[in-house]
C-alpha positions as CSV (number, residue, x, y, z in Angstrom):
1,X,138.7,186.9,60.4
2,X,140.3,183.5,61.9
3,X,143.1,182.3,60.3
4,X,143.9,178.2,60.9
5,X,147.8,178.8,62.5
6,X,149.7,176.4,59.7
7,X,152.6,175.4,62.1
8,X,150.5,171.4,62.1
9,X,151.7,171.3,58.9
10,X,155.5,171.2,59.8
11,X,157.2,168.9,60.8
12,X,159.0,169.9,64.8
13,X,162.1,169.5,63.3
14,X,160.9,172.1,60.7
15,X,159.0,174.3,63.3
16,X,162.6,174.4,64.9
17,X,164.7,175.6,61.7
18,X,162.5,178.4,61.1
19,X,162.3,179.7,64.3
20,X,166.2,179.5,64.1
21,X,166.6,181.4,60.9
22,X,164.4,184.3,62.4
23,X,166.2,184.3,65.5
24,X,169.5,184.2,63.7
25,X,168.1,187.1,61.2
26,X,167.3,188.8,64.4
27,X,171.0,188.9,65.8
28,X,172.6,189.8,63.0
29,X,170.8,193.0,63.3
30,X,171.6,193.8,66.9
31,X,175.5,192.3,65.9
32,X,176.3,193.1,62.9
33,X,180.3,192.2,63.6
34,X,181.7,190.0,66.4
35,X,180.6,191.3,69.3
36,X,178.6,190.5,72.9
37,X,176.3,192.9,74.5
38,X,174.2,192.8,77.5
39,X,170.7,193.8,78.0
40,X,170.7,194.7,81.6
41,X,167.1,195.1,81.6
42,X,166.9,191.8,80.2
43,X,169.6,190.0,82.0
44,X,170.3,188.4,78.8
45,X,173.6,188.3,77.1
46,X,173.6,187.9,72.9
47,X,177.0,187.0,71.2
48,X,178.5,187.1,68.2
49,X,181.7,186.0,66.8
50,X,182.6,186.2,62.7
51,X,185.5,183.8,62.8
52,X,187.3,181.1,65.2
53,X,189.1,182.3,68.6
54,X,191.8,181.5,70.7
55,X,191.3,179.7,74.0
56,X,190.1,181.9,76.1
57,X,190.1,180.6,80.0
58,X,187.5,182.2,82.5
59,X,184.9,181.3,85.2
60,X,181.2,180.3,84.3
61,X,178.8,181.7,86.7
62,X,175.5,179.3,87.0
63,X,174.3,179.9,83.0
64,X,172.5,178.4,80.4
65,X,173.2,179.2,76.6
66,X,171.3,178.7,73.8
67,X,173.4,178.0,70.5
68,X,172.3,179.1,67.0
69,X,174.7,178.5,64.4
70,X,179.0,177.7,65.1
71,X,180.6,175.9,67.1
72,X,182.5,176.2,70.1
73,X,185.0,173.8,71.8
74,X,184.9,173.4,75.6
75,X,187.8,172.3,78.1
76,X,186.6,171.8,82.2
77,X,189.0,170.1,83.9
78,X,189.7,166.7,81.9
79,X,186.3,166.9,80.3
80,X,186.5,168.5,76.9
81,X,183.0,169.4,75.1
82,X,181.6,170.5,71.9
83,X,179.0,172.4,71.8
84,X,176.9,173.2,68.5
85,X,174.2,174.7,66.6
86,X,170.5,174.1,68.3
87,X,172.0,172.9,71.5
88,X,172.0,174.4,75.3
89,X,174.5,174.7,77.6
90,X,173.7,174.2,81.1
91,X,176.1,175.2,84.3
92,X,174.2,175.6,87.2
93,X,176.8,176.1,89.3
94,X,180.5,178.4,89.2
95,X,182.9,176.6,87.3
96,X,186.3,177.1,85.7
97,X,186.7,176.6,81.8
98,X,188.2,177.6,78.8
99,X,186.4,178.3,75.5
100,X,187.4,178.7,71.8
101,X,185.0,179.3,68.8
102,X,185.9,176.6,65.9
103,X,183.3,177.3,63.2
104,X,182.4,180.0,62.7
105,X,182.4,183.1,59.1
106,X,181.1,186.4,58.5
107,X,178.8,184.9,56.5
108,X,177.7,182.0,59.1
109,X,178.7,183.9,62.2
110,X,178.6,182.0,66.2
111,X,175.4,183.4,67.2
112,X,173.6,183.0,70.4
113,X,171.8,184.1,73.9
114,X,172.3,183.4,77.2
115,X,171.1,184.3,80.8
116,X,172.1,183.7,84.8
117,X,170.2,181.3,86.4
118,X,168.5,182.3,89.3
119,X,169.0,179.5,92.1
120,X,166.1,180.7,94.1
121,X,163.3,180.3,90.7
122,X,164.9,176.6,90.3
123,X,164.7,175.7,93.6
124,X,161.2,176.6,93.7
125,X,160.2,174.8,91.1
126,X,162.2,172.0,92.0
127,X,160.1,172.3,95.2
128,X,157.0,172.6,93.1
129,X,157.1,170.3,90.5
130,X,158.0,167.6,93.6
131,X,158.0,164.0,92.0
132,X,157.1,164.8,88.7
133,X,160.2,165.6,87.7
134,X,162.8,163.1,85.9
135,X,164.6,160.7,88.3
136,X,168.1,159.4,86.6
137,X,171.0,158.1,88.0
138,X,173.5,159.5,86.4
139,X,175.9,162.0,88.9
140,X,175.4,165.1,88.5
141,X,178.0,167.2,86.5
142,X,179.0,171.1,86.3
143,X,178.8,171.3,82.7
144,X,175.9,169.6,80.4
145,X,174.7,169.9,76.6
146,X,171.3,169.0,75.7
147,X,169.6,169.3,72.2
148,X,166.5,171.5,71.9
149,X,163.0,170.9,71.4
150,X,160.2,173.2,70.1
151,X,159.4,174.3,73.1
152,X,162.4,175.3,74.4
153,X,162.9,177.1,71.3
154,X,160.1,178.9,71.0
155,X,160.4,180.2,74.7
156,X,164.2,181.8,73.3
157,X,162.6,183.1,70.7
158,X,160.4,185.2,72.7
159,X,162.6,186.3,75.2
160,X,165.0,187.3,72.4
161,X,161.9,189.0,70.9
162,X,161.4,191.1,74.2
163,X,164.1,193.2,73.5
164,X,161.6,195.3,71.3
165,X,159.2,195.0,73.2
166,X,160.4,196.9,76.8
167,X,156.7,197.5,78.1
168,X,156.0,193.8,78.2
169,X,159.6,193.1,79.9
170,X,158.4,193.5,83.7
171,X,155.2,191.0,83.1
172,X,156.8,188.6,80.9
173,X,160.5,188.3,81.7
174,X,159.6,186.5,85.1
175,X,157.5,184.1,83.1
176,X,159.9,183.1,80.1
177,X,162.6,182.7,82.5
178,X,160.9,180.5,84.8
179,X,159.5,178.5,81.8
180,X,162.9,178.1,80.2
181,X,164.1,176.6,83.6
182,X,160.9,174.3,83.7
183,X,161.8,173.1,80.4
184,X,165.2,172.3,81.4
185,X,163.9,171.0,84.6
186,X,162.0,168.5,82.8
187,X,164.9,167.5,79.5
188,X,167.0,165.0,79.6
189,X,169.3,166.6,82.1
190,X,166.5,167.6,84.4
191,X,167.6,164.7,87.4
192,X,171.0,166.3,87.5
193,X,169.6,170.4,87.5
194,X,167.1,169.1,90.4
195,X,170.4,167.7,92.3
196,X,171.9,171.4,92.5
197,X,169.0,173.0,93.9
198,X,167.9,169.9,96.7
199,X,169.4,170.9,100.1
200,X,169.7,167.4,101.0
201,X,171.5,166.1,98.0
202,X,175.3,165.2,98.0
203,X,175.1,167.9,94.9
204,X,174.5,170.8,96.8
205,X,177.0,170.2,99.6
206,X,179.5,170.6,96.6
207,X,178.3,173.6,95.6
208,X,178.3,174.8,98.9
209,X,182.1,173.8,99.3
210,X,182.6,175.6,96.0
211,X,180.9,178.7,97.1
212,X,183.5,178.3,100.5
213,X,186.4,177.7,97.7
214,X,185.0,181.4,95.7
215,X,184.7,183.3,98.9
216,X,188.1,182.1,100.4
217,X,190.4,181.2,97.2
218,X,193.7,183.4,98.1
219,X,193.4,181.3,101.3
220,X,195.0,177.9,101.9
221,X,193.1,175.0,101.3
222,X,191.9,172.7,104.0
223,X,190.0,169.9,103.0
224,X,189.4,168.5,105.9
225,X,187.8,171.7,107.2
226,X,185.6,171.8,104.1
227,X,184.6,168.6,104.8
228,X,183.2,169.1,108.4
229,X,181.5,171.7,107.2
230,X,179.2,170.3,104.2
231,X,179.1,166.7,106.8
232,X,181.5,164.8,104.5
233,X,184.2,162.6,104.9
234,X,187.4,163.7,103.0
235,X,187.4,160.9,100.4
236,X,183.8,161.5,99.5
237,X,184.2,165.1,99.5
238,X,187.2,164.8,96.8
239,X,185.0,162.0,94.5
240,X,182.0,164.4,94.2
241,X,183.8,167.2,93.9
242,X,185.9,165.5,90.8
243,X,182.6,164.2,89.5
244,X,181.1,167.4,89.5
245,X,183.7,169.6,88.8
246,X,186.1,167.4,86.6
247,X,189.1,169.1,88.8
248,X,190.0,168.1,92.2
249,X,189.7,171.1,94.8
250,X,193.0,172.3,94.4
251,X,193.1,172.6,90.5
252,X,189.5,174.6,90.9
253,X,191.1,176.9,93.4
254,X,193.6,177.5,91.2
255,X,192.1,178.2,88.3
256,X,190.1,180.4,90.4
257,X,192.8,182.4,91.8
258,X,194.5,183.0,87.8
259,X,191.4,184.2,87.0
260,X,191.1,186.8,89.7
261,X,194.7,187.7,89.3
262,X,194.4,188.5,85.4
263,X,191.4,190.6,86.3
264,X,192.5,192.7,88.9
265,X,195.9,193.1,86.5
266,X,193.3,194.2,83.6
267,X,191.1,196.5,85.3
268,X,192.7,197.1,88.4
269,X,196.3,198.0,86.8
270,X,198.2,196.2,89.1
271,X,201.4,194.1,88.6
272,X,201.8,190.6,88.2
273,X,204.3,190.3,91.6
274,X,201.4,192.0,93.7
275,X,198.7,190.5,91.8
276,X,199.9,186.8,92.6
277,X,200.4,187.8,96.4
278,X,196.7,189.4,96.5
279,X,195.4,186.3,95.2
280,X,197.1,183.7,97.5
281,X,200.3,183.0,95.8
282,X,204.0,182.8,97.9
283,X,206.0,182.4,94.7
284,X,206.0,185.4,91.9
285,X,208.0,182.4,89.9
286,X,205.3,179.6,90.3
287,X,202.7,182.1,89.6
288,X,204.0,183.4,86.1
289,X,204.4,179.4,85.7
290,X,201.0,178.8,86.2
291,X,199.9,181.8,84.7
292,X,201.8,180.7,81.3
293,X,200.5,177.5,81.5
294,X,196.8,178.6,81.9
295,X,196.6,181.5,79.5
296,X,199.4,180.9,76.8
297,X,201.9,183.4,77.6
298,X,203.6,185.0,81.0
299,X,201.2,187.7,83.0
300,X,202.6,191.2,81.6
301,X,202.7,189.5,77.6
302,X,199.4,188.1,78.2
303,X,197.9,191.9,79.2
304,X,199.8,193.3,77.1
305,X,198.2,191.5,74.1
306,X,194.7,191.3,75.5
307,X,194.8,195.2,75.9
308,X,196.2,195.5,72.2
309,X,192.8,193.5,71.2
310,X,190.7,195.6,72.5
């Protein structure tokens, strides 16, 4: 027998809560303590955290998260963002930043879901969707937050709901992803997305000097190399990659280069004095410096703790 769907009855701002409540119902399920797990057949990461966190530096790969319920403090470069409860947040591109949970209770928990964005599906779209997407002119910037509509929502929600449902995953996982990114594509941040993925754009050429900057960090820098390469003078090179990035090359590099050195020293077991050469450093002094000043405490105190955590 047919059944009239009731949704025209709500409200989209009500359409949205209730999703969210079955969503965050759904999480606390899979995480029932703080915790962040992967779903590699998903390529989805869900999170949860049961009270507030330190600042925790570390690298963003191109992302976009989907907030349920906390809060969460930001810090990339000088730009310092909050990010809250029915929000995404959008980093299409690698970038440096540190994170710290500031609301958040075991009985309200930080919940949400995230995925890698796949540069080749956006700049197909991009491609596809031609002039009808969004033109704005405001620069384009490393990090964004946008507010959620229904539909956005609702395509979450059913990627979060493929996660019991593996036998639809190889049919439907393209799909939701690619909608998602359509959806973002065509929000209020859509101009800037589109700038990362057109190969023309003064946009890209950034990220091209910041893949350069990933693949050759424990190197010297040489702007004026970087520049010639992406067809940029020096000057304009340095502006966009501030604008984008917040941080001027060098901070980015070094940021960078702490964040490799902490890892290799983590996983790797290696100490700090060869740990700062292997990542480009001349000074074991300026490095613990640096270190100190990016992660709260000196290299072997800072492991030391972190290992203590876990």
């Amino acid at each position: 027998m047919y059944t009239e769907d009731p949704s025209h009855l709500y409200s989209e701002a009500q359409r949205i809560e209730i999703l969210r409540q079955q969503m965050v119902a759904q999480l606390k399920i899979k995480l029932p303590a703080t915790h962040t797990e992967e779903n590699d057949a998903l390529g989805v990461r869900i999170f949860r955290s049961d009270g507030p966190t330190a600042k925790t530096p570390g690298v963003y790969e191109p992302i976009v998260c989907f907030l349920l319920q906390g809060e969460k403090q930001i810090s990339v470069g000088s730009q310092m963002i909050r990010y809250q409860p029915m929000q995404y947040l959008l980093v299409p591109v690698t970038l440096p930043a540190s994170g710290r949970v500031i609301k958040a209770s075991s009985d309200q928990p930080y919940l949400g879901m995230a995925f890698n964005i796949d540069i080749k599906t956006l700049s197909d779209l991009v491609i596809e969707l031609g002039d009808k997407l969004p033109v704005g002119a405001d620069q384009a910037r490393g990090i964004n937050i946008g507010d959620m509509d229904y539909s956005m929502v609702s395509a979450f929600y059913r990627l979060l709901s493929l996660m019991d449902e593996s036998k639809d995953i190889p049919i439907m996982l393209p799909l939701l992803k690619r909608e998602i990114l359509y959806r973002l594509l065509m929000s209020e941040v859509g101009s800037q997305l589109r700038d990362f993925a057109l190969l023309d754009s003064q946009t890209h050429r950034i990220v091209k000097v910041i893949d350069q900057l990933r693949q050759r960090f424990n190197e010297p820098l040489r702007i004026k190399e970087l520049a010639e390469l992406v067809h940029m003078s020096e000057s304009a090179l340095y502006q966009g990659f501030k604008a984008v990035t917040s941080m001027t090359p060098l901070q980015f590099q070094k940021q960078l280069r702490l964040n490799e050195a902490r890892r290799i020293m983590l996983y790797d077991g290696i100490e700090a004095s060869t740990a700062s050469y292997k990542v480009g450093y001349e000074s074991p002094s300026q490095f613990s410096r640096e270190y100190s000043r990016l992660f709260g405490a000196p290299p072997k105190t800072d492991i030391s703790r972190f290992r203590q955590s876990l």
